[in-house]
Structures are given as structure tokens and as C-alpha cells.
C-alpha positions as CSV (number, residue, x, y, z in Angstrom):
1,X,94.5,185.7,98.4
2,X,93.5,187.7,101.0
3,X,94.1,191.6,101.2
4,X,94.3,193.2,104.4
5,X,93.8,196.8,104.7
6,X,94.8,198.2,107.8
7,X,94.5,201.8,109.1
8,X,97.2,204.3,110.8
9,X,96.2,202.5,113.9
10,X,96.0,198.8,112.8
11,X,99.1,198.5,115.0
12,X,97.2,198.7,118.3
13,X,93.6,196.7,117.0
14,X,93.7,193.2,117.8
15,X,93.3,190.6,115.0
16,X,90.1,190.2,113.3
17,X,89.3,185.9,112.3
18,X,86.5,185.0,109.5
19,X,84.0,182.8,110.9
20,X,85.1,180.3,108.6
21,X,88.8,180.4,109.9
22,X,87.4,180.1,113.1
23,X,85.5,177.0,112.4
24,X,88.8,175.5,110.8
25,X,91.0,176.5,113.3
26,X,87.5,174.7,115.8
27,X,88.1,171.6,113.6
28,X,91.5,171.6,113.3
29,X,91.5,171.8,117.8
30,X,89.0,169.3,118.0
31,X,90.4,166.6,115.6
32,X,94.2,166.7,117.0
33,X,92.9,166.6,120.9
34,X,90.4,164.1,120.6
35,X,91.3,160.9,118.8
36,X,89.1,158.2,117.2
37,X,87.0,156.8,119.9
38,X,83.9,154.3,120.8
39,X,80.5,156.3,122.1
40,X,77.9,154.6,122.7
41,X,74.3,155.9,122.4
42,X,70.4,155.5,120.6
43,X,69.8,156.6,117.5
44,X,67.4,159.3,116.3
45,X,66.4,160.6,113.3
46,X,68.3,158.5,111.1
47,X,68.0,159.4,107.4
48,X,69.9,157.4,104.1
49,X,70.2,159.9,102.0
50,X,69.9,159.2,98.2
51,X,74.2,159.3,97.8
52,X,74.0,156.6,100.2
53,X,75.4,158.6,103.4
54,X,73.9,158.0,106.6
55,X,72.3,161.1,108.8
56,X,71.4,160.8,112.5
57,X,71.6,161.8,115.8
58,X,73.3,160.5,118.4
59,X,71.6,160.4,122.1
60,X,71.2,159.1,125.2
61,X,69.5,160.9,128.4
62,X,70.6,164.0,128.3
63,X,72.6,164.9,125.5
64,X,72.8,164.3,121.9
65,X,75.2,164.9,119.4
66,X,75.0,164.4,115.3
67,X,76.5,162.1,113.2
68,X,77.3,160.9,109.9
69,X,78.5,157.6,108.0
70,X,79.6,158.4,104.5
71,X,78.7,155.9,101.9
72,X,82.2,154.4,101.6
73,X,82.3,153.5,105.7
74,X,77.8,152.4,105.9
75,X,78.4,149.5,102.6
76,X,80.3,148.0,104.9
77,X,78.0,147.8,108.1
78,X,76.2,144.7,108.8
79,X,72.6,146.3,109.7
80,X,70.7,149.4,108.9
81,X,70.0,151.2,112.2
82,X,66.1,151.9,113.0
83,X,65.0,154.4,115.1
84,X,65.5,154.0,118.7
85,X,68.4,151.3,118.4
86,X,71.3,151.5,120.8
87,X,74.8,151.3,119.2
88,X,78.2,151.9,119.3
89,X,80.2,153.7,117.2
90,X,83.1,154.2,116.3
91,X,83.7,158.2,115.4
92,X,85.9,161.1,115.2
93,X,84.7,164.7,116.5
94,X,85.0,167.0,113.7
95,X,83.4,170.3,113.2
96,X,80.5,171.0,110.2
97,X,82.2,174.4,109.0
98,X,79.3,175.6,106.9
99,X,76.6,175.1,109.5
100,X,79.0,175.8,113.1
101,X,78.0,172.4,114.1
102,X,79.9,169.8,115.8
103,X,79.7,166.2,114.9
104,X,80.6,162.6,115.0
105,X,82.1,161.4,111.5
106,X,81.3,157.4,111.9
107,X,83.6,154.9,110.6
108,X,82.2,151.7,112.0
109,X,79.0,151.0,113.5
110,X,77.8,148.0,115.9
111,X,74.4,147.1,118.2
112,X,75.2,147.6,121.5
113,X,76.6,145.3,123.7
114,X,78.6,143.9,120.4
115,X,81.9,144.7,121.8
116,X,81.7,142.5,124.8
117,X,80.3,139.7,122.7
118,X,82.8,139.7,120.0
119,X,85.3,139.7,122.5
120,X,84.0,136.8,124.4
121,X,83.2,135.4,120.4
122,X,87.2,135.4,120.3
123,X,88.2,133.9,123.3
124,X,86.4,130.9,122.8
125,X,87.5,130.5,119.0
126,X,90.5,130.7,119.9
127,X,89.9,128.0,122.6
128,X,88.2,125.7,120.4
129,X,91.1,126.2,117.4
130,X,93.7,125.2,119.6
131,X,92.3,122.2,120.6
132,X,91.9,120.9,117.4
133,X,88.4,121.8,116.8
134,X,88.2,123.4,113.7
135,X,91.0,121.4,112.0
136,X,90.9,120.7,108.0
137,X,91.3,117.1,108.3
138,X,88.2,116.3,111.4
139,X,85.8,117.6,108.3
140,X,83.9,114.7,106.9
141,X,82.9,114.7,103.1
142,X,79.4,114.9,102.2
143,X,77.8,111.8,101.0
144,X,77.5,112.1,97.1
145,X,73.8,110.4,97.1
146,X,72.3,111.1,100.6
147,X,68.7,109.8,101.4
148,X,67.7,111.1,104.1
149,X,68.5,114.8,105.2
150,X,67.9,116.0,108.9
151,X,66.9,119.7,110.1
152,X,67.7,121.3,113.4
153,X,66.1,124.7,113.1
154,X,62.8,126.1,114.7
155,X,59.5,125.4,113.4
156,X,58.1,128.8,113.4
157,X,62.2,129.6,111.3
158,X,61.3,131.5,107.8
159,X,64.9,129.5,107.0
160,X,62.7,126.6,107.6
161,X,60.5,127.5,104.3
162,X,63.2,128.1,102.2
163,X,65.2,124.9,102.9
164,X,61.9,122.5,101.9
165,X,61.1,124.7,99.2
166,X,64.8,124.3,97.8
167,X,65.1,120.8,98.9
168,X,62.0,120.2,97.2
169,X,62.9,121.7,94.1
170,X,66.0,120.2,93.6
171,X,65.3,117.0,95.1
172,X,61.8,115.8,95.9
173,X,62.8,112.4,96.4
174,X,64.8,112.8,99.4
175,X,63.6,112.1,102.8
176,X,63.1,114.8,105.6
177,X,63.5,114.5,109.0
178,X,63.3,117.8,111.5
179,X,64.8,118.5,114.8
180,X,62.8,121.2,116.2
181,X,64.4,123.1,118.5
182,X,64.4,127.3,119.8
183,X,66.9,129.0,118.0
184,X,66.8,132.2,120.1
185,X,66.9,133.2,123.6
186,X,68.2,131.7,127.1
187,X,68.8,127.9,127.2
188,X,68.5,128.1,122.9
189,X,72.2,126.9,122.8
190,X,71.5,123.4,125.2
191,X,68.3,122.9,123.2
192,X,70.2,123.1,119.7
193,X,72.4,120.8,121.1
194,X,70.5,117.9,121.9
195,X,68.7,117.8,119.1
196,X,72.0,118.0,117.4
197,X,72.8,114.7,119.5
198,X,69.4,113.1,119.0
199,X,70.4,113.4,115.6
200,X,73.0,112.1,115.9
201,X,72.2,109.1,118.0
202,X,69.8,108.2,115.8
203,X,71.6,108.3,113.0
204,X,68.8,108.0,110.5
205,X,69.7,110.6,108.4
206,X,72.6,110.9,105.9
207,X,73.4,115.1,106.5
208,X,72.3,117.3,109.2
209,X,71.7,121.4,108.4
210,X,71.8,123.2,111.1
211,X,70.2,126.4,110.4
212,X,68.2,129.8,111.4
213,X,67.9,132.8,109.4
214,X,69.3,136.5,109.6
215,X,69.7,138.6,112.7
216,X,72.2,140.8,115.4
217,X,74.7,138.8,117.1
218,X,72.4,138.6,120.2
219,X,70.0,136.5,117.8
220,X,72.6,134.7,117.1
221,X,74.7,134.1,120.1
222,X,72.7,130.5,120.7
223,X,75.5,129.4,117.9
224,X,78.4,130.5,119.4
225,X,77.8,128.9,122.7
226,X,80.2,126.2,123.1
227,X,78.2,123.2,123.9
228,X,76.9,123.5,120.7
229,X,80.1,123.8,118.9
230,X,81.3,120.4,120.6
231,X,77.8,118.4,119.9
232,X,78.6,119.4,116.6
233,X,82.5,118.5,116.2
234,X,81.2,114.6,117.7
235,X,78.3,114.3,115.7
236,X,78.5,111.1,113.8
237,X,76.8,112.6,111.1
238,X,78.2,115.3,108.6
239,X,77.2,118.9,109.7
240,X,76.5,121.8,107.4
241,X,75.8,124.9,109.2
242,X,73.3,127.5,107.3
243,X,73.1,130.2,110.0
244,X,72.6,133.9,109.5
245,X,73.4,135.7,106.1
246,X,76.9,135.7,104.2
247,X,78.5,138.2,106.6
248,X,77.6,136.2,109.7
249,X,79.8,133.9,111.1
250,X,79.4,131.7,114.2
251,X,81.6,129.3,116.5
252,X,78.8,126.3,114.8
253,X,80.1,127.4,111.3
254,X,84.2,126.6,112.0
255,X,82.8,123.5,114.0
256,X,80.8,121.9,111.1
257,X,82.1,120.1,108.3
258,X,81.2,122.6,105.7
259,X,80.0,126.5,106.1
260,X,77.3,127.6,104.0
261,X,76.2,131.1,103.3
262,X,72.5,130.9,104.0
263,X,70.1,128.3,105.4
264,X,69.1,128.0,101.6
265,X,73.0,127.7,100.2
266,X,73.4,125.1,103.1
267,X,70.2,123.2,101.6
268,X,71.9,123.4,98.0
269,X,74.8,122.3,98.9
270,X,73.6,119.1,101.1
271,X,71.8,117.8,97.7
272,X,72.7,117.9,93.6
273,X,69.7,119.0,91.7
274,X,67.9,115.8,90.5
275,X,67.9,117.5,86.8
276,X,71.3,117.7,87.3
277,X,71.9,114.2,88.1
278,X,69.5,113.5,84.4
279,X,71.6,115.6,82.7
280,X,74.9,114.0,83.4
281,X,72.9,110.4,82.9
282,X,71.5,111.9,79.5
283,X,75.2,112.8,78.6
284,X,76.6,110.0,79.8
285,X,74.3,108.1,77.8
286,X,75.2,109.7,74.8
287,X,78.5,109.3,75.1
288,X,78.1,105.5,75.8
289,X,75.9,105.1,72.6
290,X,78.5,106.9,71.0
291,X,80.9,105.2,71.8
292,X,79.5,101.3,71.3
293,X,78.6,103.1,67.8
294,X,82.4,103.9,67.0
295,X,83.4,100.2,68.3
296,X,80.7,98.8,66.1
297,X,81.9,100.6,63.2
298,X,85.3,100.1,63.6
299,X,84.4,96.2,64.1
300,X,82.3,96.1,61.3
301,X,85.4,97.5,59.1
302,X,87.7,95.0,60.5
303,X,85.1,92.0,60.2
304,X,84.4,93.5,56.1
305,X,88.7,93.5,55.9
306,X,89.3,90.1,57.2
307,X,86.1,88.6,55.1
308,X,88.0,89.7,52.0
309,X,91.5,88.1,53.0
310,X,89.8,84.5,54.1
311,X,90.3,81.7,51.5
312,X,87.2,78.5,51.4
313,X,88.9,76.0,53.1
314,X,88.9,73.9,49.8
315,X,91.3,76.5,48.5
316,X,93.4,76.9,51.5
317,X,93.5,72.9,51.7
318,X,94.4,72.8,48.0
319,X,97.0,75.3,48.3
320,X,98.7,73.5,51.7
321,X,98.8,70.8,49.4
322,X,100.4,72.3,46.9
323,X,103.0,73.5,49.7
324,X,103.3,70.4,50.9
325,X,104.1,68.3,47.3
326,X,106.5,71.3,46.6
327,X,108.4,71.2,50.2
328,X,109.0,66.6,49.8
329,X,109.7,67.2,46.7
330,X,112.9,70.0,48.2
331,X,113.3,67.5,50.8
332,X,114.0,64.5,48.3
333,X,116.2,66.1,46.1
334,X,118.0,67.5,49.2
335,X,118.4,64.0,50.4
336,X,119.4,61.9,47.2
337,X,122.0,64.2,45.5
338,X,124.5,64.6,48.2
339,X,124.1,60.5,48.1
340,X,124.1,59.9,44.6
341,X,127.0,62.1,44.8
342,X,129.0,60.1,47.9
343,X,128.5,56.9,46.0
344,X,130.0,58.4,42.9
345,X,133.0,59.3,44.7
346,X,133.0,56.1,46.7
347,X,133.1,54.4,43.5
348,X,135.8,56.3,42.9
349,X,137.9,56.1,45.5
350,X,137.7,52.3,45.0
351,X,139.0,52.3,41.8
352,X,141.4,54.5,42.4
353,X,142.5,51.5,45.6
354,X,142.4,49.2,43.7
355,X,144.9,50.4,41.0
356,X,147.6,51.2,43.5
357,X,146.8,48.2,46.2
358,X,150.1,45.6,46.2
359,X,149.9,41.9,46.0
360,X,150.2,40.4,49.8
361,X,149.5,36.8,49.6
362,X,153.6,36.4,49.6
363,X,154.3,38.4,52.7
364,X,151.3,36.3,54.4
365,X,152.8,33.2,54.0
366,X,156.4,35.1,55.2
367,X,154.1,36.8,58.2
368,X,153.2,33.3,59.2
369,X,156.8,31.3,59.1
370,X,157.7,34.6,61.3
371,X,154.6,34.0,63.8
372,X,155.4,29.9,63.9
373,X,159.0,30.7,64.3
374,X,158.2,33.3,67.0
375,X,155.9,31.1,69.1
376,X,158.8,28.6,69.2
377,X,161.4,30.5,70.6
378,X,159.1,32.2,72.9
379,X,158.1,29.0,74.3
380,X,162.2,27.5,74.9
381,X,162.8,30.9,76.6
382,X,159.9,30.4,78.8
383,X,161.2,27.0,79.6
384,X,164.8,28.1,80.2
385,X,164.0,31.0,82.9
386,X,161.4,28.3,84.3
387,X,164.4,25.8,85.2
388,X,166.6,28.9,85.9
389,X,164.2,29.8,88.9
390,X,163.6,27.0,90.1
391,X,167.3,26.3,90.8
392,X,167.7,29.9,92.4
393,X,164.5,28.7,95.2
394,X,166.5,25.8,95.7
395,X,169.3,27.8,96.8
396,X,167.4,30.3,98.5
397,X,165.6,27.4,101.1
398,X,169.0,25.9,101.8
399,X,169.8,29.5,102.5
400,X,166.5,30.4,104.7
401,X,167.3,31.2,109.0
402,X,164.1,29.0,109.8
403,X,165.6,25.8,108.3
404,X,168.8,26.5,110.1
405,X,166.6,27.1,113.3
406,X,164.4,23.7,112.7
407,X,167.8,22.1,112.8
408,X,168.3,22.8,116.8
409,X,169.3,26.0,116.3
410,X,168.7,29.4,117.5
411,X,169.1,33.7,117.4
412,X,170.4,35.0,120.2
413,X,169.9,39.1,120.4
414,X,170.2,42.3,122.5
415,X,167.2,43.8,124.1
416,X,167.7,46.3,120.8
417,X,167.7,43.7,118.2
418,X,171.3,43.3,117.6
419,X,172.1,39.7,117.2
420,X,174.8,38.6,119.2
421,X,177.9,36.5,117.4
422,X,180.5,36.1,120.5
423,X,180.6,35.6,124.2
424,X,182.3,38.6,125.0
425,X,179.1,40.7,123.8
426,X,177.2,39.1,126.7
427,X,177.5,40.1,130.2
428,X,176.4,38.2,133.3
429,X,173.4,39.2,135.1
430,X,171.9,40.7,131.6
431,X,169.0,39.6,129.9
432,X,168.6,38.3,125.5
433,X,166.4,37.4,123.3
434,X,166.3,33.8,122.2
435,X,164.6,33.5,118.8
436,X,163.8,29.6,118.3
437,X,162.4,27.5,115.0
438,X,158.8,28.1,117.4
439,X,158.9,31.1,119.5
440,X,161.0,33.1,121.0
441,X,162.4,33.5,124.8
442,X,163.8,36.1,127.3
443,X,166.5,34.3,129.2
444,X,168.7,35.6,131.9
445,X,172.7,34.9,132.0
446,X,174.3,34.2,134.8
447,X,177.8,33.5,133.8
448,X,180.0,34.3,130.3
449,X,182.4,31.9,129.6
450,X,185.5,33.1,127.3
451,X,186.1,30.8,124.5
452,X,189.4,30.1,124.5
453,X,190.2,30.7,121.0
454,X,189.1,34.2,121.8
């Protein structure tokens, strides 16, 4: 609380500010009017102080302003600056109230030149990912057993040492092949390329790492050049890219089959520890004895159970037998009661025909005279309907047109078929049938004559 004691003539004496409401009101101005902003300059005096807050000064030619990066904004920067490094930053201007100092509170931090080459880092990502480049299903698997493994890195690499002396460690048996190429500087990018292709070409290796170590993206820009990105999306062979440390990416990482974090992760991941392959043979081995122990005990304990319920084959012949004797013996009795037993009643169904069976002998002799007597009468009747026919045929021929028409005469009809009987059914100058004993005849008539009886 602050007490203000003012005189008789306070009313006419201007205002009177503490210098530390004058460096607030300072900080206050200066943080509203200028907003958070890039500058760009070298660094000097830089100090990392034991809280983990950066200290340095900000310069260029001919001015120079301090700065600080608090702990919480520098864990995230990819680099520690050194002395004399040119940078960018990204900083509000705030006032240091205890000291009257103006400064630059940093929230990000880049090497120079950075913004113009992540820009042009984005562009062609963005290129690349729209024509397919980086899709999920171009990546090729990694072979499970590789032989051979190919480098493309730079002799005089330090990566280069660590990926033999892992791939040497966790598999000496594997094969080694190295693409030396510049990783660094102008023309690095065409350079990495072809010996990407002659890799590829080749094909006498089973994975290619491509790798380099840590560095600014300048050191790293050969990998984001975009021939290098396409050599690497057509190689034949699968790509693992091992370039940089875990919080640098490049345009060859999305293009390769699989990322890895370091040059030494990417050697790690190309091969399975050879004690690792032992292991799982050792435990597969186990579990393969195992199990052939469990078959052969379970196999044993059904061999012991069906060993106690087999028979000699004396026994098991002797009790067939047995079976056998007891099963015609079934069959017999089956078969000769029901007959003794059909006869019986056979027998007595006989008897019992016999007993009420009348004498036929008479009617026999009776049946015959009937049959005799039969036969007779049947033969007159034959005879009398025989004589009786043979009269009605006589009558019948005596009766028949053709005899009357082999006599001379003849059948004189219409041209329907309507036999004419009289003269005055003819007409002259009309033609009739003339049916005769042989043949027949059309015949014309000239005149009709009226009989006079008519």
C-alpha cells in the first residue's frame, strides 16, 4: 500500500513515479507495441546457467541487444549456440526492471538461414506427398534373414564407425558392402544418389542404410534434395535412412522404407542380434524336446493301457470259438422249432380233414354220366346250326346282285349313285352308270321311250 503525503501545495507539484513504476510502465509500453518477432543476429557471450536458462547477447555490426531463453523454451532447441554463430530468433522485447535493461525474452531459436530452408524443406514435401511418394503401402518389408547389407555414407562418417561396430556386434556373419559417397557440401545430394542407384543396380545386397551423422540443416540439406528422395523411392532394394539424430528429419527419411533414429538405430534395425536368433532356437528347442517328451509319455501310457486289454491270440481264438458254437447253436434251435412246430400242426390239420372230408366216389361216377351226356348234346347242336347255315348261304347266293348280273344283267344308276328303276327317271341327252357282271360303263342316252304300261 502506498501512502502519499502531500503538502499544502501538492496541488500545483507534478506527479512523482518510482523508478520501478517507471520500468513497468517501460515494460508494459514496449511489450503491447512491439509484438513477437524474428531478429536475426551473432551470438556473444553466451552463458547456460546452472537452472538451465540461456544468457547472451545479441549482435550484429553495430548494435547489440541482450537476450535470454528460459529453461522451459532452450530443452526444446535443436543445437546449443557457440560463440560467434549467426541465428535467428524468435523474441519478445521486454524490459529487465531490476537492472533498467532492455531485452529479448527468446522463445525459439534457429541457425541462420533456417527459415528459408525449412520453407523450401516444405514445399518439396509437400510436392513429393502428393505424388505418392511417401505412401504407406510403396514401403517394402525388410528381409527377415538379410546377407548382405550395403552402406552409402562417407568414409571419413564417425556414423560410419558405429554402424560396423553395431553390425559387428550383433551380427558378424553378415556381409558388408559400402557406397562411399560425400555427404556434405555442393553436388553431395547427386553423389548420394548414384551410389544409391549403383546400389541398386547391382543389387548385391539385401538392405541399403543410408546414413551420416548429426549436424545443422545446412549439413544436412544433401538429404532433402529431391533427386535423392526419388533414387531412393525406385531403389529395388529396401532403404532405411539413419541420418542425423532423433530430432532430425529429412525428405530421404519419408522417402525410405523405414526411418530410423540414428545411423546406429538404422544398423539395429537392418539386422536381429545373432544371440537373439540362439535364444529363440534355444527356446524353441526346448519347447520341441518338451513337447516330443509329453507325446512320448502320453504314448507310452496309451501303449501300457492297450497292452493290458490285449488277449494271446489262443485266447481270443478260443473265445471266438466259443461265440461261434454258442451263436449255431441259437441259429439251430431258431430254425428247427418253428418247424417241428408247423409239422405238428400240419399233422393236425390233416386229421382234423380227414374227419370231416365226405365220400365222392358216387358223385364221380354222377360227374361223368353228366360230362358223357353233355358232350353228346353239345355235338347234335353243333350239327343242327351247321345244316341250319348252310341252308341260309344257299339262300343268300340265290339272293347275291352278281349272280343276277352274270345272268345278262345289269345296274343302271345316276351320276349320284341312285339306281334307276323306270324310264321316266332318265332323260335324253344325260349320261348313267352301267354296272355289269365285269365292269362298269358311262353311256350316253339319246332317246327315253315310255313304257306303255306306265
Amino acid at each position: 500500500m502506498n501512502t502519499d503525503f502531500r503538502s499544502p501545495n501538492a496541488l500545483s507539484t507534478p506527479a512523482v513515479m518510482t523508478v520501478s513504476a517507471l520500468n513497468n510502465a517501460v515494460s508494459q509500453l514496449l511489450e503491447r507495441n512491439i509484438p513477437l518477432t524474428w531478429v536475426a543476429g551473432e551470438i556473444s557471450n553466451f552463458t547456460r546457467a546452472a537452472s538451465g536458462h540461456w544468457y547472451f547477447t545479441l549482435k550484429d555490426n553495430t548494435a547489440q541487444v541482450r537476450a535470454v531463453m528460459f529453461r522451459g523454451r532452450a530443452q526444446y532447441a535443436d543445437f546449443q549456440p557457440r560463440e560467434g554463430d549467426k541465428v535467428e530468433v524468435r523474441a519478445l522485447v521486454t524490459l529487465y526492471a531490476p537492472r533498467g535493461d532492455y531485452q529479448l525474452s527468446v522463445e525459439a531459436i534457429r541457425r541462420a538461414g533456417v527459415g528459408n530452408l525449412y520453407e523450401a524443406f516444405l514445399r518439396l514435401k509437400a510436392q513429393l506427398a502428393a505424388e505418392g511418394l511417401f505412401d504407406q503401402d510403396r514401403k517394402r518389408a525388410l528381409p527377415v534373414f538379410p546377407r548382405t547389407i550395403g552402406i552409402v555414407t562417407s568414409l571419413q562418417a564417425a556414423a560410419l564407425r558405429d554402424i560396423l561396430t553395431a553390425l559387428r556386434r550383433r551380427a558378424p556373419h553378415i556381409n558388408i558392402i559400402l557406397y562411399p559417397t560425400p555427404v556434405q557440401g555442393d553436388g553431395a545430394g547427386a553423389k548420394i544418389a548414384q551410389a544409391i542407384a549403383t546400389a541398386g543396380a547391382h543389387e548385391e545386397c539385401d538392405v541399403l542404410l543410408v546414413c551420416r551423422g548429426g549436424g545443422s540443416i545446412e549439413d544436412l540439406w544433401a538429404f532433402n534434395e529431391e533427386i535423392v528422395a526419388r533414387t531412393i523411392s525406385h531403389c529395388p532394394i529396401p532403404v532405411i535412412a539413419g541420418i542425423g539424430h532423433e530430432t532430425d528429419f529429412t525428405i530421404a527419411d519419408f522417402a525410405a522404407d523405414l526411418r530410423a533414429a540414428t545411423p546406429t538405430a538404422a544398423a539395429e534395425l537392418a539386422v536381429t542380434p545373432r544371440e537373439d536368433w540362439l535364444s529363440q532356437l534355444n527356446y524353441r528347442k526346448e519347447q520341441l524336446q518338451r513337447a516330443m517328451q509329453r507325446q512320448l509319455a502320453t504314448q507310452n501310457q496309451t501303449l501300457d493301457w492297450m497292452s493290458r486289454r490285449l488277449l494271446s491270440p489262443k485266447a481270443a481264438i478260443a473265445a471266438k470259438r466259443q461265440l461261434l458254437q454258442q451263436s449255431a447253436q441259437s441259429l439251430r434251435y431258431a430254425s428247427e422249432l418253428p418247424l417241428q412246430r408247423a409239422r405238428h400242426q400240419l399233422q393236425q390239420l390233416e386229421q382234423r380233414l380227414t374227419s370231416v372230408r365226405p365220400q365222392t366216389s358216387h358223385q364221380r361216377l354222377g360227374l361223368t354220366d353228366w360230362q358223357r351226356r353233355l358232350s353228346m348234346a353239345q355235338q347234335q347242336n353243333v350239327r343242327h346250326h351247321r345244316q341250319a347255315l348252310t341252308g341260309l348261304q344257299n339262300q343268300l347266293e340265290l339272293l347275291n346282285p352278281q349272280r343276277t348280273l352274270e345272268r345278262g344283267y345289269a345296274i343302271v344308276s345316276d351320276k349320284h349313285g341312285k339306281a334307276l328303276r323306270s324310264s321316266a327317271e332318265l332323260q335324253a341327252n344325260s349320261v348313267v352308270h352301267v354296272r355289269l357282271a365285269q365292269g362298269s360303263a358311262d353311256i350316253g342316252i339319246a332317246t327315253v321311250q315310255q313304257n306303255l304300261t306306265d
